[in-house]
mmCIF file as gemmi writes it, N, C-alpha and C atoms, coordinates in Angstrom:
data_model
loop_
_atom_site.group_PDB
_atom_site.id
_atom_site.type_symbol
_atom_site.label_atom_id
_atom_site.label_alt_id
_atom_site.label_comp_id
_atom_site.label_asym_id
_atom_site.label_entity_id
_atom_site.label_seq_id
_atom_site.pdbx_PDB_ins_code
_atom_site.Cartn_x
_atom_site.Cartn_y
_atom_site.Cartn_z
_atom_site.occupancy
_atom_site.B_iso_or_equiv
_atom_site.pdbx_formal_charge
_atom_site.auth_seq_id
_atom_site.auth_asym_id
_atom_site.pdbx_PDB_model_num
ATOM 1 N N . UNK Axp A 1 ? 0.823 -1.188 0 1 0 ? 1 A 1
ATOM 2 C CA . UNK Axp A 1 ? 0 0 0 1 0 ? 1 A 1
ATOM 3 C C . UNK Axp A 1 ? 0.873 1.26 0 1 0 ? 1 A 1
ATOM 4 N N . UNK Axp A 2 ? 2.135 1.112 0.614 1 0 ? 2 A 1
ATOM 5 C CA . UNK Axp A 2 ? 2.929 2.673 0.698 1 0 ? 2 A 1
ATOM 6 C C . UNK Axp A 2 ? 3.551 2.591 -0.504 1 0 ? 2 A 1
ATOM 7 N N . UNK Axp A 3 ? 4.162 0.886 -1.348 1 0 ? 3 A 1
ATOM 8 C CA . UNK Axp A 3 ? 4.182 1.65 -2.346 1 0 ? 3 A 1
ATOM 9 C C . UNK Axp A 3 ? 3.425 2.316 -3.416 1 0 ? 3 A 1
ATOM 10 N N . UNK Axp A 4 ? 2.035 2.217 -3.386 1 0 ? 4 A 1
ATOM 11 C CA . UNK Axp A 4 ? 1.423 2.94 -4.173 1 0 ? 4 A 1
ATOM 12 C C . UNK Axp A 4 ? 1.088 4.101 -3.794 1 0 ? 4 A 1
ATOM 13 N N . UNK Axp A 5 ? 1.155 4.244 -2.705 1 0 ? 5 A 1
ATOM 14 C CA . UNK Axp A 5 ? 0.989 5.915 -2.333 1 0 ? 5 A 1
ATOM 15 C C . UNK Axp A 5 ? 2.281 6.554 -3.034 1 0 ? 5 A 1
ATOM 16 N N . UNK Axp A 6 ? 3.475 6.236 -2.85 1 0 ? 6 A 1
ATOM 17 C CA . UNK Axp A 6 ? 4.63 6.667 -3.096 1 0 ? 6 A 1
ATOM 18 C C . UNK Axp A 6 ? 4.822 6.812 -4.915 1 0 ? 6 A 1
ATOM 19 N N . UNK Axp A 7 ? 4.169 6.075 -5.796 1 0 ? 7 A 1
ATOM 20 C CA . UNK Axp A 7 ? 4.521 5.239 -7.088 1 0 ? 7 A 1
ATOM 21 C C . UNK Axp A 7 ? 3.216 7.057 -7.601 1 0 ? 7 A 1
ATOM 22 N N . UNK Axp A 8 ? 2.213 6.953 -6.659 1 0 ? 8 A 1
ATOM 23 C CA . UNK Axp A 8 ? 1.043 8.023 -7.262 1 0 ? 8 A 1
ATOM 24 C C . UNK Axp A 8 ? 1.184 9.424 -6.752 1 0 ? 8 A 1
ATOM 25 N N . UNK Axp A 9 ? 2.132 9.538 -5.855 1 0 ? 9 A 1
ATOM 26 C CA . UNK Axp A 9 ? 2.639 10.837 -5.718 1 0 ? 9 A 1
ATOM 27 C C . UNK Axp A 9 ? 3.845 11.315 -6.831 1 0 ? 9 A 1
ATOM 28 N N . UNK Axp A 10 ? 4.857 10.297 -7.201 1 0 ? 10 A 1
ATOM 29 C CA . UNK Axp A 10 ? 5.759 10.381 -8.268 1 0 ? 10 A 1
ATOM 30 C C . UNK Axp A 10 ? 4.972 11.012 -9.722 1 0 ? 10 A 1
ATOM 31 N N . UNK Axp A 11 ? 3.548 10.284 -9.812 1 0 ? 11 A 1
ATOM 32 C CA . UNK Axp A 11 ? 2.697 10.419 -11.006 1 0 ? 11 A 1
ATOM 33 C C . UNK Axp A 11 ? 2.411 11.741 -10.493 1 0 ? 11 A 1
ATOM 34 N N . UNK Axp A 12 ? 2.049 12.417 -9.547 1 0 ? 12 A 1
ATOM 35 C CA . UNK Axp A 12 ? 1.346 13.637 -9.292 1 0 ? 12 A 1
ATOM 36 C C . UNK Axp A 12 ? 2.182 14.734 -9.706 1 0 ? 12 A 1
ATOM 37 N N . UNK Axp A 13 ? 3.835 13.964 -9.179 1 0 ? 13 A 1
ATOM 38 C CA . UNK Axp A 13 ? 4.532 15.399 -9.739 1 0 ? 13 A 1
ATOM 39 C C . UNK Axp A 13 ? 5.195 15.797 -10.646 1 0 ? 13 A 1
ATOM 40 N N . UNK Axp A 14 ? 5.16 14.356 -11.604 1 0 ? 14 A 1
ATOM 41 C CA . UNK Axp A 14 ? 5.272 14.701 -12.643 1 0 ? 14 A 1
ATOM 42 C C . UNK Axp A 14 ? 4.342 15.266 -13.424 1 0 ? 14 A 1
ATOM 43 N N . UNK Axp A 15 ? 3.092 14.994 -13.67 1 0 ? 15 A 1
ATOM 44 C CA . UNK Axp A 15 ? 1.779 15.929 -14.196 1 0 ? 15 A 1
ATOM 45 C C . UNK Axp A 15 ? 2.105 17.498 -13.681 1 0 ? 15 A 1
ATOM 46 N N . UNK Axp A 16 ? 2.386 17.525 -12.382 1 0 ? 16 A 1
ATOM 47 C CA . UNK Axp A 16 ? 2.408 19.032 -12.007 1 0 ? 16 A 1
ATOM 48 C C . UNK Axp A 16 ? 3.361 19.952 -12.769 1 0 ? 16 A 1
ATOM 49 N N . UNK Axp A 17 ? 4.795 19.53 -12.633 1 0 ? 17 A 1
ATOM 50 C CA . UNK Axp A 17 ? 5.899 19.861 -13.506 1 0 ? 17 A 1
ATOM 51 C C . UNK Axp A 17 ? 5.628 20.345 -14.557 1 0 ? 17 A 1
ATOM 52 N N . UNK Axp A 18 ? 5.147 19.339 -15.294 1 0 ? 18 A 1
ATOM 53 C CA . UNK Axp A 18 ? 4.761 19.897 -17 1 0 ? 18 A 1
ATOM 54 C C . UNK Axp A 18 ? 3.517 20.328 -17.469 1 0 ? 18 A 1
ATOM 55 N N . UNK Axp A 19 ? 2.676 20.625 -15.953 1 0 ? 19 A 1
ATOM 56 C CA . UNK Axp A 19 ? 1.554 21.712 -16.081 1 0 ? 19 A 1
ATOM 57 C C . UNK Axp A 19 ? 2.147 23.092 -16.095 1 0 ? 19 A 1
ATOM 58 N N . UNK Axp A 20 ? 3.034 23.202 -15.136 1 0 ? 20 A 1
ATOM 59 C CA . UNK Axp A 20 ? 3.497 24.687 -14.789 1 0 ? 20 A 1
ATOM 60 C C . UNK Axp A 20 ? 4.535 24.958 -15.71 1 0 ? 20 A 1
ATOM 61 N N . UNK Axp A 21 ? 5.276 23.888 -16.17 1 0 ? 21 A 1
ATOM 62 C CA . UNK Axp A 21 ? 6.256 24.403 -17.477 1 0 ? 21 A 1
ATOM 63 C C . UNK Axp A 21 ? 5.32 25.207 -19.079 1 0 ? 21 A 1
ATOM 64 N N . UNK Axp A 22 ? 3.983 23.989 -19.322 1 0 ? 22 A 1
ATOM 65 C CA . UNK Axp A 22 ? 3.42 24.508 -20.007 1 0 ? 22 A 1
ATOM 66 C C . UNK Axp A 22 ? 2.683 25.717 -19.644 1 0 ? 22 A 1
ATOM 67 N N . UNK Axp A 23 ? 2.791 26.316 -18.68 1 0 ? 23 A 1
ATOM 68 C CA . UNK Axp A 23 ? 1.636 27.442 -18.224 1 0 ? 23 A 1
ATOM 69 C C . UNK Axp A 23 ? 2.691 28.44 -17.951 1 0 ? 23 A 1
ATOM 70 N N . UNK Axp A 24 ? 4.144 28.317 -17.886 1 0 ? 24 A 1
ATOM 71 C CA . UNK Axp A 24 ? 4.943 29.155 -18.001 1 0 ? 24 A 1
ATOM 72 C C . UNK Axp A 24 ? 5.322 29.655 -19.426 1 0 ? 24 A 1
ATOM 73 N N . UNK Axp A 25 ? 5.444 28.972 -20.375 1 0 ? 25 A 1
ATOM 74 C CA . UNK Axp A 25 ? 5.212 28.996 -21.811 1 0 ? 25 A 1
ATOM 75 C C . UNK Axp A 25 ? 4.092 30.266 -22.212 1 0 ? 25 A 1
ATOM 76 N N . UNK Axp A 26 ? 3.242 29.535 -22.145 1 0 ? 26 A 1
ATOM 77 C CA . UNK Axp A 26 ? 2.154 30.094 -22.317 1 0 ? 26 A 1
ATOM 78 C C . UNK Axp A 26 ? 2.269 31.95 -22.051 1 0 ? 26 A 1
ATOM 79 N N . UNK Axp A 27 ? 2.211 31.789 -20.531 1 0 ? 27 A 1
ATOM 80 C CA . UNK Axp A 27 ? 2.009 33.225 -19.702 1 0 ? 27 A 1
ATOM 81 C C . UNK Axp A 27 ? 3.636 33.593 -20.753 1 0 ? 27 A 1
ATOM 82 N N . UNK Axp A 28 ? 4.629 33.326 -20.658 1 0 ? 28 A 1
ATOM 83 C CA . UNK Axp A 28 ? 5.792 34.206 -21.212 1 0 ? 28 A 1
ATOM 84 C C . UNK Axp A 28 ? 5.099 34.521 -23.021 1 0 ? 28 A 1
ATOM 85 N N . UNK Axp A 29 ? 4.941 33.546 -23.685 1 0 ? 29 A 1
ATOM 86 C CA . UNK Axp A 29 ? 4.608 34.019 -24.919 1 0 ? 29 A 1
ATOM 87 C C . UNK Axp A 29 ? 2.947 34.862 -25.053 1 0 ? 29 A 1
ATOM 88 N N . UNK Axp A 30 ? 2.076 34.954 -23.724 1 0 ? 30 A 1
ATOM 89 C CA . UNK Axp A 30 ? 1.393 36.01 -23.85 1 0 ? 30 A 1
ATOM 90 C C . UNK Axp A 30 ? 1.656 37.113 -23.559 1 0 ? 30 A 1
ATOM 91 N N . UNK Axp A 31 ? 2.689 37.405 -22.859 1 0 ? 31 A 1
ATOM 92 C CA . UNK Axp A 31 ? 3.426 38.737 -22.232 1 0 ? 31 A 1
ATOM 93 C C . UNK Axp A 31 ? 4.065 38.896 -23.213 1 0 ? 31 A 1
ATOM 94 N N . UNK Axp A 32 ? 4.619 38.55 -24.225 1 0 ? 32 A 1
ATOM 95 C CA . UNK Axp A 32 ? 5.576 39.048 -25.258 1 0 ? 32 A 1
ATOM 96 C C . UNK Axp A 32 ? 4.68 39.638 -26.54 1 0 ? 32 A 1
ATOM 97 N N . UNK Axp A 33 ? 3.414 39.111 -27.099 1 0 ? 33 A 1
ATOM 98 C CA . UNK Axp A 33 ? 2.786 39.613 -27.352 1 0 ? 33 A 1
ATOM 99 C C . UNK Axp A 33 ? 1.342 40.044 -27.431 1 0 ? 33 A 1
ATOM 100 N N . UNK Axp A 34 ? 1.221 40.682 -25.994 1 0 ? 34 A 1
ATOM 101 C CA . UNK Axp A 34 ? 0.443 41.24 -25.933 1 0 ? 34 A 1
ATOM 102 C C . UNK Axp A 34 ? -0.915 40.79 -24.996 1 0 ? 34 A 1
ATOM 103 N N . UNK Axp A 35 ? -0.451 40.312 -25.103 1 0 ? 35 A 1
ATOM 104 C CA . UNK Axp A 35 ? -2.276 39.343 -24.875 1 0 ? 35 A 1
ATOM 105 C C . UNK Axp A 35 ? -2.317 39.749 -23.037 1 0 ? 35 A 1
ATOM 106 N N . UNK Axp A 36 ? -3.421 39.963 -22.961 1 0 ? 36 A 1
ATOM 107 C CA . UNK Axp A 36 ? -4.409 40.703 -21.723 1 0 ? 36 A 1
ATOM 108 C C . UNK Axp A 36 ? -3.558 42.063 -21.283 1 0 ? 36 A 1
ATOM 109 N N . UNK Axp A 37 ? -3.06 42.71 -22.307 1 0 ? 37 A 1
ATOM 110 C CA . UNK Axp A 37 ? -2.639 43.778 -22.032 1 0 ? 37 A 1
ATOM 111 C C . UNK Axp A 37 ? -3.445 44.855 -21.07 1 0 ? 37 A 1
ATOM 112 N N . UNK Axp A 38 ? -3.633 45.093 -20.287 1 0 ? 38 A 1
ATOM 113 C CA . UNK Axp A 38 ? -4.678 45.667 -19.31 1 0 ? 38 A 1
ATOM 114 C C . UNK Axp A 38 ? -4.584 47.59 -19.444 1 0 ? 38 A 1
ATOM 115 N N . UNK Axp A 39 ? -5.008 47.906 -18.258 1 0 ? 39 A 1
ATOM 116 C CA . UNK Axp A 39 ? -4.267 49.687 -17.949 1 0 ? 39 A 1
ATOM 117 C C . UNK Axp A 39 ? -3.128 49.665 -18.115 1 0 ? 39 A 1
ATOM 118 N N . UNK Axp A 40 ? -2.538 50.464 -18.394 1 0 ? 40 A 1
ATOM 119 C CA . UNK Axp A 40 ? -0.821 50.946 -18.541 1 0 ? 40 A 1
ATOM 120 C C . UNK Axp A 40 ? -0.446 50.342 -19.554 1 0 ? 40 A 1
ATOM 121 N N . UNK Axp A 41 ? -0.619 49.158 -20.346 1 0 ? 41 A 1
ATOM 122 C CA . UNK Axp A 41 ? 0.311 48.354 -21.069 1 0 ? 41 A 1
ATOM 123 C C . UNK Axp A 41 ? 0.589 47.539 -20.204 1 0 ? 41 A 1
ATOM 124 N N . UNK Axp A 42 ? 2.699 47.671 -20.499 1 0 ? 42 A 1
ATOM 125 C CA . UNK Axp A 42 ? 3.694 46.946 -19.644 1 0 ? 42 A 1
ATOM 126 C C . UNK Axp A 42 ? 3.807 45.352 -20.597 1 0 ? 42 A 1
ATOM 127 N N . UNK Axp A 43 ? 2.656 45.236 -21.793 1 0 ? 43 A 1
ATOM 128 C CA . UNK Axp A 43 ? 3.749 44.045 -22.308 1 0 ? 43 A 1
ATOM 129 C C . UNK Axp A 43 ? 4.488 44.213 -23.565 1 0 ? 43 A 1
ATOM 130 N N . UNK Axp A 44 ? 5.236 43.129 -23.241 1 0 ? 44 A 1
ATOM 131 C CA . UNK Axp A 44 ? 6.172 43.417 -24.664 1 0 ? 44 A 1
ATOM 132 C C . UNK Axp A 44 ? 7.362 42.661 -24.645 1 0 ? 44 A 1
ATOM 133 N N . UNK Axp A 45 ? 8.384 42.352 -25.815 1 0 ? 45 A 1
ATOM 134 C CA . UNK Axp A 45 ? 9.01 41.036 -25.834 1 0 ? 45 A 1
ATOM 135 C C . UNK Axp A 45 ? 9.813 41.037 -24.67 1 0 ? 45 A 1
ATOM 136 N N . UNK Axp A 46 ? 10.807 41.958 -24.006 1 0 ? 46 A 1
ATOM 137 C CA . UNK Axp A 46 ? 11.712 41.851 -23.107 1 0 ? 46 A 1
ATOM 138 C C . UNK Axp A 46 ? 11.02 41.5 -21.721 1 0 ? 46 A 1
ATOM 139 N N . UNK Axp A 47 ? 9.557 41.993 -21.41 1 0 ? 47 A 1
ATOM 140 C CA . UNK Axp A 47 ? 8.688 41.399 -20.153 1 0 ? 47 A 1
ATOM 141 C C . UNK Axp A 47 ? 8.182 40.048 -20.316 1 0 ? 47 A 1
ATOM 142 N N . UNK Axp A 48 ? 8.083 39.53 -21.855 1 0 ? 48 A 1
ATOM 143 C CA . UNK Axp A 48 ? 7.59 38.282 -21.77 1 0 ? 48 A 1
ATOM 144 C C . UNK Axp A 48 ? 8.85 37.132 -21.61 1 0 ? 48 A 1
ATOM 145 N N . UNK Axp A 49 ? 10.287 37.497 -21.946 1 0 ? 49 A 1
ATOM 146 C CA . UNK Axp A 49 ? 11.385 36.97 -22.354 1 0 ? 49 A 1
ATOM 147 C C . UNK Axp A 49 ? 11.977 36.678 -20.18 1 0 ? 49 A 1
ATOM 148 N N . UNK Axp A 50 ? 11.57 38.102 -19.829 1 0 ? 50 A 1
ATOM 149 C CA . UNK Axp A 50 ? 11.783 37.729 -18.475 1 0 ? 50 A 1
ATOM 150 C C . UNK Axp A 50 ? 10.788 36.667 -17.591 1 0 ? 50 A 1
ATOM 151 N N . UNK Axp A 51 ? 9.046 36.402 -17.687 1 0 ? 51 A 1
ATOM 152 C CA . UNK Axp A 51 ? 8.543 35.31 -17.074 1 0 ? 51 A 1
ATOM 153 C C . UNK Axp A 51 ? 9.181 34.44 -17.747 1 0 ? 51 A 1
ATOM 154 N N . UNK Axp A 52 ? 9.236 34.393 -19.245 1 0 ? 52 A 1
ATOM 155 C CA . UNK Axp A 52 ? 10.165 32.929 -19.348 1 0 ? 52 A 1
ATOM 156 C C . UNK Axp A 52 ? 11.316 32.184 -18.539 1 0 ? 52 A 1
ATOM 157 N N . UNK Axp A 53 ? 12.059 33.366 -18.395 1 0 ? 53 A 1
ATOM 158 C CA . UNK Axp A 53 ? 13.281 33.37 -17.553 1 0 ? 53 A 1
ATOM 159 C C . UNK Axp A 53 ? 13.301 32.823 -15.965 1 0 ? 53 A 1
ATOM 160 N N . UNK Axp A 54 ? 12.034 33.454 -15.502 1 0 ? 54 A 1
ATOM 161 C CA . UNK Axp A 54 ? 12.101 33.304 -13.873 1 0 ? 54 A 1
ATOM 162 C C . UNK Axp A 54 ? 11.262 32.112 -13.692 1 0 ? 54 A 1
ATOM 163 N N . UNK Axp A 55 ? 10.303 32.021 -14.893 1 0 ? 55 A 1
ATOM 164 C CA . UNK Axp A 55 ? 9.351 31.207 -14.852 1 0 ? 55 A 1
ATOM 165 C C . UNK Axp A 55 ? 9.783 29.845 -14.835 1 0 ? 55 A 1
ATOM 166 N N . UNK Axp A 56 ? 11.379 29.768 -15.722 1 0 ? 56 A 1
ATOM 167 C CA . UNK Axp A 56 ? 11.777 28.485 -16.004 1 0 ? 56 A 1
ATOM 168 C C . UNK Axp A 56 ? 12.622 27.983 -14.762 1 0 ? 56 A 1
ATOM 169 N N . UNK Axp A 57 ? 13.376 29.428 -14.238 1 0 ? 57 A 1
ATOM 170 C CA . UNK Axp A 57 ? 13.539 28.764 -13.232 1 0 ? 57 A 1
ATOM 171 C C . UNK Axp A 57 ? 12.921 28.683 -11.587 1 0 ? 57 A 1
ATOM 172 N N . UNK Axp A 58 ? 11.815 29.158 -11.831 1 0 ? 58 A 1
ATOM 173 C CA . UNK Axp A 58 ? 11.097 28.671 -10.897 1 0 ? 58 A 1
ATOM 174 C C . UNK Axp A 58 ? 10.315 26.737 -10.608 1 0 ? 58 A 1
ATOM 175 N N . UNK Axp A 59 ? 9.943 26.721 -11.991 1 0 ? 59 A 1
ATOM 176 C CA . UNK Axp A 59 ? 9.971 25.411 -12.229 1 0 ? 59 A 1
ATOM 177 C C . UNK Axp A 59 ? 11.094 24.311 -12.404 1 0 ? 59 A 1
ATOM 178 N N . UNK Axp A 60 ? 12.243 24.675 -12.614 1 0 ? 60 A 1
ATOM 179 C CA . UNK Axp A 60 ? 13.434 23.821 -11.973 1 0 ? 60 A 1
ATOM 180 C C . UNK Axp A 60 ? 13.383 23.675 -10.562 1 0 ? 60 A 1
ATOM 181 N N . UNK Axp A 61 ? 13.91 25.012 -9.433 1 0 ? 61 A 1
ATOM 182 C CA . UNK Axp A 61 ? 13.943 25.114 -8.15 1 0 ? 61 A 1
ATOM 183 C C . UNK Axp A 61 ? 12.331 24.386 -8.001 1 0 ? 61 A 1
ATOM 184 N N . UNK Axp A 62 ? 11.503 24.266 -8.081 1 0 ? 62 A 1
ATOM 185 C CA . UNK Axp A 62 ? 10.187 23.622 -7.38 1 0 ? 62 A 1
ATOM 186 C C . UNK Axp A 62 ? 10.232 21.936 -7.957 1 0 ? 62 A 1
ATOM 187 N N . UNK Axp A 63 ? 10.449 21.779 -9.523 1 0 ? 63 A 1
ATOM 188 C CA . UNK Axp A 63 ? 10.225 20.365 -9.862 1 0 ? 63 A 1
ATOM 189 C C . UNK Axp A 63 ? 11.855 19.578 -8.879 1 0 ? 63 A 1
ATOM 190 N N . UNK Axp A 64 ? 12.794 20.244 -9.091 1 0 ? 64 A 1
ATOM 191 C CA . UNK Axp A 64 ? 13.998 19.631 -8.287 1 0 ? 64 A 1
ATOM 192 C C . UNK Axp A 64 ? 13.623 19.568 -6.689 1 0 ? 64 A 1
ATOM 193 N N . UNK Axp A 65 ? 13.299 20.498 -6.179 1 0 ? 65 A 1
ATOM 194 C CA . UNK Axp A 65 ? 12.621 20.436 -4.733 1 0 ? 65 A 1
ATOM 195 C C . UNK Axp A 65 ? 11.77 18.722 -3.959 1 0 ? 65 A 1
ATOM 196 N N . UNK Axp A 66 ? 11.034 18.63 -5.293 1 0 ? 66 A 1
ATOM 197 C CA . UNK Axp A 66 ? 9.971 17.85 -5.143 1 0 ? 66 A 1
ATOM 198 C C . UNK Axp A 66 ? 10.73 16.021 -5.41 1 0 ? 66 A 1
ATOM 199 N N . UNK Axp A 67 ? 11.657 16.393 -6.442 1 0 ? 67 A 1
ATOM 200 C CA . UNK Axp A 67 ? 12.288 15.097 -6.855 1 0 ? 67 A 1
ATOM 201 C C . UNK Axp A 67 ? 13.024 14.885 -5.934 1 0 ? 67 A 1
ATOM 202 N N . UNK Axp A 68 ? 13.578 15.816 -5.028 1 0 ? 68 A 1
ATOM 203 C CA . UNK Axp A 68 ? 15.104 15.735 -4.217 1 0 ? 68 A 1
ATOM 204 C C . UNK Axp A 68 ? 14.851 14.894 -3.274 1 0 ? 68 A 1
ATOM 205 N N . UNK Axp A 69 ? 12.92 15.456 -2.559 1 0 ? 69 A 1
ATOM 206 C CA . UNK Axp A 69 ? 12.625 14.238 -1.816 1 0 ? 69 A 1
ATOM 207 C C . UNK Axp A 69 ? 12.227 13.323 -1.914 1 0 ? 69 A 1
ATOM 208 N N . UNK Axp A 70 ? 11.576 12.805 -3.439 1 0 ? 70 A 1
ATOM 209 C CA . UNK Axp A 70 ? 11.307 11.64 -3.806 1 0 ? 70 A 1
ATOM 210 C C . UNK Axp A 70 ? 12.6 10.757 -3.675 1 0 ? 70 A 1
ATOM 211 N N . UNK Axp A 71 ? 13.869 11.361 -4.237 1 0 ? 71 A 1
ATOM 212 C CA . UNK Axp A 71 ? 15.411 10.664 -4.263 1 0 ? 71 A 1
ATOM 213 C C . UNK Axp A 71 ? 15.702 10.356 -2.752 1 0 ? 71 A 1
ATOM 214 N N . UNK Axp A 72 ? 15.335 11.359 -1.883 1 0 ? 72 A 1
ATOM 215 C CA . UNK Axp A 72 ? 16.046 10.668 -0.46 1 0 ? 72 A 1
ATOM 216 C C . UNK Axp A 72 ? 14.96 9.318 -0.228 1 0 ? 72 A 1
ATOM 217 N N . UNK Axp A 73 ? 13.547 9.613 0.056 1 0 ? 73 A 1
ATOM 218 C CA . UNK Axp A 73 ? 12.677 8.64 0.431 1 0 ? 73 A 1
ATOM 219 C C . UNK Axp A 73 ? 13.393 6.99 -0.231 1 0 ? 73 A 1
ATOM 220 N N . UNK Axp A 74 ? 13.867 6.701 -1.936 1 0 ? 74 A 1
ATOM 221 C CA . UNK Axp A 74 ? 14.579 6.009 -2.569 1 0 ? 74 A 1
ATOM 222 C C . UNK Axp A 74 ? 15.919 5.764 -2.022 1 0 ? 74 A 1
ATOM 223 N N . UNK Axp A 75 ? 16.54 6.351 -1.672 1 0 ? 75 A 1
ATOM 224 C CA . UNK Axp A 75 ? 17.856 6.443 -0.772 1 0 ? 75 A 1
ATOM 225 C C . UNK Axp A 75 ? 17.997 5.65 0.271 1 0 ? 75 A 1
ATOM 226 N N . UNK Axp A 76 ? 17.048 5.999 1.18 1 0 ? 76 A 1
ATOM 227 C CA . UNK Axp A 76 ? 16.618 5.712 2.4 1 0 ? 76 A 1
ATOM 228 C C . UNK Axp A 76 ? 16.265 4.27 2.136 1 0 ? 76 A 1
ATOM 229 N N . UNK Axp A 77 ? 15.156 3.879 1.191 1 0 ? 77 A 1
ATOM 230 C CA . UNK Axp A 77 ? 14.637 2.681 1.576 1 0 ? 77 A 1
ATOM 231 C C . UNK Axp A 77 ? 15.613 1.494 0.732 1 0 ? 77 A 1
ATOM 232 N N . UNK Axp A 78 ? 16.264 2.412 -0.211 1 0 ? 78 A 1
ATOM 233 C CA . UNK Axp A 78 ? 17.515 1.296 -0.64 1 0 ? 78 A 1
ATOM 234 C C . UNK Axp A 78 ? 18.956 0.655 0.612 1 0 ? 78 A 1
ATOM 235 N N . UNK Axp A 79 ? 18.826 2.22 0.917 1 0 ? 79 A 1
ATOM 236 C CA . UNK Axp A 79 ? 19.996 1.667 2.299 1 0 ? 79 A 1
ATOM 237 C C . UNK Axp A 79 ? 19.502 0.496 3.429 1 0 ? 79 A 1
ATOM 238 N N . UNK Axp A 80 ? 18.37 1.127 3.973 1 0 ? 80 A 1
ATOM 239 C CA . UNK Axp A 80 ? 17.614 -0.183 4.748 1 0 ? 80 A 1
ATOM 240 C C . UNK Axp A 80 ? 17.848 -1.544 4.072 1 0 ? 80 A 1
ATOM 241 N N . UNK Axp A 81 ? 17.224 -1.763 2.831 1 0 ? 81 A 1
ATOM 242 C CA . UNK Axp A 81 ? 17.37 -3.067 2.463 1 0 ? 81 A 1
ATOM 243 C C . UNK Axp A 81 ? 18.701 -3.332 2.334 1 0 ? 81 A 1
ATOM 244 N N . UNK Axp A 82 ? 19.588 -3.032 1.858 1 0 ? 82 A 1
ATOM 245 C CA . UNK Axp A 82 ? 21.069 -2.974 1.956 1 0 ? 82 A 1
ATOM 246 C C . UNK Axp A 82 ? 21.779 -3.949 3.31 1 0 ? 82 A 1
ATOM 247 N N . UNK Axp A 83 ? 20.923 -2.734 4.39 1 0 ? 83 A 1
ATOM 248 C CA . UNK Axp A 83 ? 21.809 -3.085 5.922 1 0 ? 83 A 1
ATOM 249 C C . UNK Axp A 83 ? 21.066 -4.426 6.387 1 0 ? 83 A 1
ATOM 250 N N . UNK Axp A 84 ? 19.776 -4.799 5.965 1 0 ? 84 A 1
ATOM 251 C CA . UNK Axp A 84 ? 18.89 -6.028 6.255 1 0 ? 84 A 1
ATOM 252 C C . UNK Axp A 84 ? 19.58 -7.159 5.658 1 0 ? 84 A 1
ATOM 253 N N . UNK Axp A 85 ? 19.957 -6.598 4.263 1 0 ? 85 A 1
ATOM 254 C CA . UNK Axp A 85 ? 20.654 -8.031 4.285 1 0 ? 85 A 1
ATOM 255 C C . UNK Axp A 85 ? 22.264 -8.455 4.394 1 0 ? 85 A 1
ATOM 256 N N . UNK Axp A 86 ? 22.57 -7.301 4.958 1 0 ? 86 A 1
ATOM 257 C CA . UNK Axp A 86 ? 23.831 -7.68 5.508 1 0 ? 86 A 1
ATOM 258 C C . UNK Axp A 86 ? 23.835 -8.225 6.9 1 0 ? 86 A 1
ATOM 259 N N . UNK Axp A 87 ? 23.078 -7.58 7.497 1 0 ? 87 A 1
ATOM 260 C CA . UNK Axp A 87 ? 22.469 -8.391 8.545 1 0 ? 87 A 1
ATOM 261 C C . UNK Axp A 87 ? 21.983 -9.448 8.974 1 0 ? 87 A 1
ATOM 262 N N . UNK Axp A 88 ? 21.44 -10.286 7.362 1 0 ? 88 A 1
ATOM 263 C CA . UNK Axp A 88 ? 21.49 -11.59 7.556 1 0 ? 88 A 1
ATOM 264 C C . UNK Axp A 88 ? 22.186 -12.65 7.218 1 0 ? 88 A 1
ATOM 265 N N . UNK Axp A 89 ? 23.247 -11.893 6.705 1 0 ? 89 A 1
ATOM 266 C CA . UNK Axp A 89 ? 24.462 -12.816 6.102 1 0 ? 89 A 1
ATOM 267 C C . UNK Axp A 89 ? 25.403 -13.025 6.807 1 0 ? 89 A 1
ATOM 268 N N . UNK Axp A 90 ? 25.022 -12.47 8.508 1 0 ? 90 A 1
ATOM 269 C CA . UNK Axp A 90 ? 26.115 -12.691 9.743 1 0 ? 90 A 1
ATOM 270 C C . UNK Axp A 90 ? 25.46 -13.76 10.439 1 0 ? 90 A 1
């Protein structure tokens, strides 16, 4: 059962990842041209070129965040089995 909790959280964050990559896309190439330009303006290629920018790496720093602890949880339960069966080979 934990591993499927564990196997469907992996699935969760990967869907999430390449929701927010595609929605960073998106929002940068609507800021570049134009699109929901509101009061004042303010878009245009160098504002849309920057959400790309922060956008992308915001979604590194968050998708790496998320993997880093999927990798220890993997870490962890590889070492256990590791020390179990060294433990039974004494």
């Amino acid at each position: 059962m934990r591993d499927f909790f564990i196997k469907s959280f992996e699935m969760i964050i990967n869907v999430v990842v390449i929701i927010m990559a595609i929605v960073v896309v998106i929002a940068g190439l609507g800021t570049m041209f134009g699109a929901g330009m509101g009061m004042g303006g303010g878009a245009g290629f160098l504002s849309g070129l920057f959400v790309l920018v922060v956008g992308g790496v915001y979604v590194l720093f968050f998708g790496g965040l998320m993997y880093l602890g999927l990798g220890i949880y993997q870490n962890t339960r590889r070492t256990a089995e590791a020390m179990e069966r060294m433990a039974a080979n004494r």
